[in-house]
C-alpha positions as CSV (number, residue, x, y, z in Angstrom):
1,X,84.4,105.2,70.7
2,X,87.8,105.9,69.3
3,X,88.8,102.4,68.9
4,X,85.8,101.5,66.9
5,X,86.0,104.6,64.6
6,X,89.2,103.8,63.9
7,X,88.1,99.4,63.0
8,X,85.7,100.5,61.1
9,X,87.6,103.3,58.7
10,X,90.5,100.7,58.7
11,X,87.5,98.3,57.0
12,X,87.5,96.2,60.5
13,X,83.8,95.3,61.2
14,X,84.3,92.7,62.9
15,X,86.7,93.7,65.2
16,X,84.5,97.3,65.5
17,X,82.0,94.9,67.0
18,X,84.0,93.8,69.7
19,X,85.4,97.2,70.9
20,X,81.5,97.8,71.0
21,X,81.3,94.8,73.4
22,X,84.1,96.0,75.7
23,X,82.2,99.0,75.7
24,X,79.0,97.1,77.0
25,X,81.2,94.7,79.5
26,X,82.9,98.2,80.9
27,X,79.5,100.0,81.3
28,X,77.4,97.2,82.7
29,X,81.0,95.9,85.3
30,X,81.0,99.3,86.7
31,X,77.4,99.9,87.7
32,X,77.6,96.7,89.4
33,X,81.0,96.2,91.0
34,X,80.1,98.9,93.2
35,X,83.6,100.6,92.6
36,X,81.8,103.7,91.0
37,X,79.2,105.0,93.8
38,X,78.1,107.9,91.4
39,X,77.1,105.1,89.0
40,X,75.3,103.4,91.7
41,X,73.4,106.6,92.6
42,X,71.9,107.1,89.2
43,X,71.7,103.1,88.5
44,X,68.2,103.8,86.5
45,X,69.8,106.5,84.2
46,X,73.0,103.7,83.7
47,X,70.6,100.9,82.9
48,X,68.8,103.0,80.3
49,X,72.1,103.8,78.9
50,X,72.5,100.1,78.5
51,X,69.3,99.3,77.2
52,X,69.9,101.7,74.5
53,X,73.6,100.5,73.7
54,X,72.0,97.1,73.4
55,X,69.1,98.5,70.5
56,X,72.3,100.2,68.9
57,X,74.6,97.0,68.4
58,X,71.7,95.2,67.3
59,X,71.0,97.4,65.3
60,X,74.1,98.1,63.6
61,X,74.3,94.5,62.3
């Protein structure tokens, strides 16, 4: 959250959007790596979580 704040009040968009992505790619390779067995335990809760990340990058196009 702190590196897209900061792209977007330096007028980034752009790159805003990708730290948005990285967010995503970290969010969804967690859950399903395995390496995180809290994140596996409440899988349904992290999939909503993405679902909703998702409807907000589209949205903030």
């Amino acid at each position: 959250m702190e590196e897209v704040d900061e792209r977007l009040q330096a007028g980034k968009p752009k790159e805003a959007d990708e730290w948005r992505f990285v967010g995503l790619l970290h969010l969804i390779g967690y859950t399903d790596t395995g390496l995180f067995p809290r994140l596996n335990e409440q899988r349904a809760e992290v999939e909503a979580c993405i679902q909703n990340y998702m409807l907000a990058l589209a949205q903030a196009k």
